[in-house]
N, C-alpha and C positions, 0 to 999 in steps of 0.2 A: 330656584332651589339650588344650594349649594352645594355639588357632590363631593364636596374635596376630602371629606371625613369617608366617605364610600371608596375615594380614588385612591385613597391613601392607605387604610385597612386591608383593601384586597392586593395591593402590591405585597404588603408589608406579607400577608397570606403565601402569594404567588411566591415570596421568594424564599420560602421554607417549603416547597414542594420539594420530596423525597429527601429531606436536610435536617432531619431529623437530630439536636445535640443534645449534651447533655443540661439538665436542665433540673436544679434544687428546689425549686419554689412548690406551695403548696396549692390546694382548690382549683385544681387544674378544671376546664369547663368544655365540654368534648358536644361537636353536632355532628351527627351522622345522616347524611343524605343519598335515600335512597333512587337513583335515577333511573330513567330509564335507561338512558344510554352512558351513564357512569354514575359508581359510587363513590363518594367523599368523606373524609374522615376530619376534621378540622378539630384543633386543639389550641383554647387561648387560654392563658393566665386570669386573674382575677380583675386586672384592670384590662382584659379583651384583647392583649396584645396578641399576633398569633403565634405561639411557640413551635407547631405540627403540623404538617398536611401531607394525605396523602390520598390517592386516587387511584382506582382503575375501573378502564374503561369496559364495563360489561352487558349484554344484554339478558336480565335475567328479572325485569322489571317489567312491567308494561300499564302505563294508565295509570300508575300507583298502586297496580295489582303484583304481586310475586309469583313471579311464571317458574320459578327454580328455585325452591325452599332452602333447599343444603349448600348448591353454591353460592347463592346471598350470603347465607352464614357461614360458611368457608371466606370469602372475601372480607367480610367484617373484619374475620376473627383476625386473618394474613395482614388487615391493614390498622389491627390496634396493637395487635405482636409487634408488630415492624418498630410504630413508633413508641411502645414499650421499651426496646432492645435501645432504640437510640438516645430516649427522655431517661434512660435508665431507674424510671417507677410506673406503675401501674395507673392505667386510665380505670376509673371510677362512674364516674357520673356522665350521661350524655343528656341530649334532648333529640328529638326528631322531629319530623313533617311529612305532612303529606298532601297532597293536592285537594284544593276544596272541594268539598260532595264527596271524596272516598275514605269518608271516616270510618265508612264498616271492615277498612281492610287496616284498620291501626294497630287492631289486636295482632295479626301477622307480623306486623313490621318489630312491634314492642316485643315480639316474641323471639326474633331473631338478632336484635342487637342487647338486649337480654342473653340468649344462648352464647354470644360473644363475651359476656363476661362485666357487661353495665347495668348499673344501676336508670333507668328510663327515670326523667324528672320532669321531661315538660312534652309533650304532644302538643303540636300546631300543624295550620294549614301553612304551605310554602309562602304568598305572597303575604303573608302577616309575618312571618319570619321574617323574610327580605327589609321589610321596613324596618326592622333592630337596626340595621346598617344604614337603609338610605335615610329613615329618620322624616320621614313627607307627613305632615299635616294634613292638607289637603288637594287629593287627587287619587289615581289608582296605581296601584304596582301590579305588574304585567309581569308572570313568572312564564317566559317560554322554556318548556321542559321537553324532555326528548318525546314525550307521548300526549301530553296535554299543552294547554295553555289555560293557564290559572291567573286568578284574578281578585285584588282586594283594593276596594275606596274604604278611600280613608277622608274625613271631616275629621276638623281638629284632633288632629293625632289618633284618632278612635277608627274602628274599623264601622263601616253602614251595610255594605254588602260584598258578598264576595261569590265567586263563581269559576266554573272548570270546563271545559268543553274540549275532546280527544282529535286535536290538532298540537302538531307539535314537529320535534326536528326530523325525528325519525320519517316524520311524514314526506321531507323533505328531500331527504334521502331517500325514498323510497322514489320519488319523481326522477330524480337523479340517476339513478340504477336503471330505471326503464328507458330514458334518453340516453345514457351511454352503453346498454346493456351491457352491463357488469354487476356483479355481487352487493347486495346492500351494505355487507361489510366494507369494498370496497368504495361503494359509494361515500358511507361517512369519511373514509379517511381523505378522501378527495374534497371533500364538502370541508374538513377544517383545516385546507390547505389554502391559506388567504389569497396565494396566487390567482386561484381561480376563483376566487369569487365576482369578480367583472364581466365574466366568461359566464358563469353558473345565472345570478342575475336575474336576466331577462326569463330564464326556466323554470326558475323557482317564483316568480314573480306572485302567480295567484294562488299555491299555498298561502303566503305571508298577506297576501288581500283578505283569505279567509281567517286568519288569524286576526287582522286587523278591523273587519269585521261583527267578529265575536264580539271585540271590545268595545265597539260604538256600541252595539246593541246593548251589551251588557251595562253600560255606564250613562244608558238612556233615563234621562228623569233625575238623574243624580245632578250633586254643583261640584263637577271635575275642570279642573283647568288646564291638567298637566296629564300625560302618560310617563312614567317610568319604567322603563325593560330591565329585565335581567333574565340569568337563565342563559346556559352554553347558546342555545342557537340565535340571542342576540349578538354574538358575532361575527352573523352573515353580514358584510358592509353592507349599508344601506338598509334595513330591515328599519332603522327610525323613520324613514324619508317616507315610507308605506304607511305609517301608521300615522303619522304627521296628515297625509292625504286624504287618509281613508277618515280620519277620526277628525280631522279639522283644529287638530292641537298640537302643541309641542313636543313632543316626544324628547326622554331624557334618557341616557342610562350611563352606568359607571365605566371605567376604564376594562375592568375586567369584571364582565356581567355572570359571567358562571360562578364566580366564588361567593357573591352578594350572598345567596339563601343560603349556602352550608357556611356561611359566616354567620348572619343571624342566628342560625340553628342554634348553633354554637353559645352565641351572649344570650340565648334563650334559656341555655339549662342550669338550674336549680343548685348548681353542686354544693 
């Protein structure tokens, strides 16, 4: 499978983080991704290019559930303002997602990037989003999220099954904070400091077994040939080589695997 369409969109993404310019064109296509341990705002033109993005890191999510109503929607609103101010026109239409099996909590989410000031066009599950970008035929796209890990097989281009089970980075971090005892907040900022990930490793090791896990089972009986990751916490080095092992396949993911889903979000919505 050829990432280079993946490797190349989320750069192109990554290098419009807080660079907000001005910007004429019209049918602008906005995905807002709720995370756990960060929110996403991404903004492409009509031909998907990215024009926007902008992020901050909060815990105010959990499982795909909304633990903090008002600051969700405070942050929304601070990160469609901002690139308002800089695209100097108004964002319109988005799409969203949410972790497979928490569709009873869609009404929430649609309700707060609504309160922000959007028109909602498209509701998906995360790992069917991610696929706008990687674009896989046949096999699974593995969304690691900060609370879940989500899951969608694809057979020619179509989705067959999909699934979600409450392992994720945050989990991660939480192991991390008990072996250095320090703050979980502290923890994550250690955890995406690539230095130590050589170090971290061997610690974190049977989290990412149990994630890896998840997905043999879940991908039993299916004709998968490939894993593809995405989602922040695929940038623990090493986190393919686990699921390679665990799962007896190739494991693939893009250059920068956190912006994959709030990229698809994004070529997902309706505008």
């Amino acid at each position: 499978m050829d990432l280079a369409f993946a490797n190349e969109l989320s750069a192109k993404a990554n290098s419009v983080i807080g660079k907000s310019k001005r910007y004429k064109g019209q049918r602008l296509k906005c995905g807002v991704d709720l995370g756990t341990a960060c929110i996403l705002l991404v903004v492409l033109d009509e031909l998907n290019n990215p024009i926007a993005c902008e992020m901050q890191f909060a815990s105010v999510i959990r499982d795909g559930l909304v633990v903090d109503y008002f600051e969700t929607l405070e942050i929304v609103k601070r990160l469609k303002e901002k690139i308002e101010r800089g695209i100097g026109q108004e964002l319109l239409h988005a799409a969203i997602a949410m972790p497979p099996g928490t569709q009873a909590n869609e009404r929430t989410h649609k309700h707060i990037v609504e309160g922000a000031g959007f028109e909602v066009t498209n509701i998906l599950d995360e790992p069917t989003a991610a696929n706008a970008v990687l674009r896989v035929q046949n096999g699974v796209v593995v969304d690691i999220g900060g609370g879940t890990t989500g899951y969608a097989i694809f057979n020619d281009g179509k989705v067959v099954h999909t699934g979600d089970e409450p392992t994720g980075g945050t989990h991660i971090s939480l192991v991390i904070a008990g072996h250095r005892g320090i703050p979980l907040e502290q923890a994550e900022s250690y955890k995406q400091d690539e230095k130590n990930h050589k170090t971290l490793f061997p610690v974190v090791r049977p989290v990412i077994e149990k994630m890896a896990t998840i997905i043999n089972h879940g991908i039993a009986g299916y004709n998968v040939d490939r894993i593809y990751l995405c989602g922040g916490t695929c940038k623990l080095a090493g986190i393919d080589e686990v699921f390679k092992d665990i799962c007896g396949l190739p494991a693939l993911m893009a250059d920068n695997p956190m912006l994959i889903t709030p990229l698809g979000i994004a070529m997902c919505c309706e505008a």
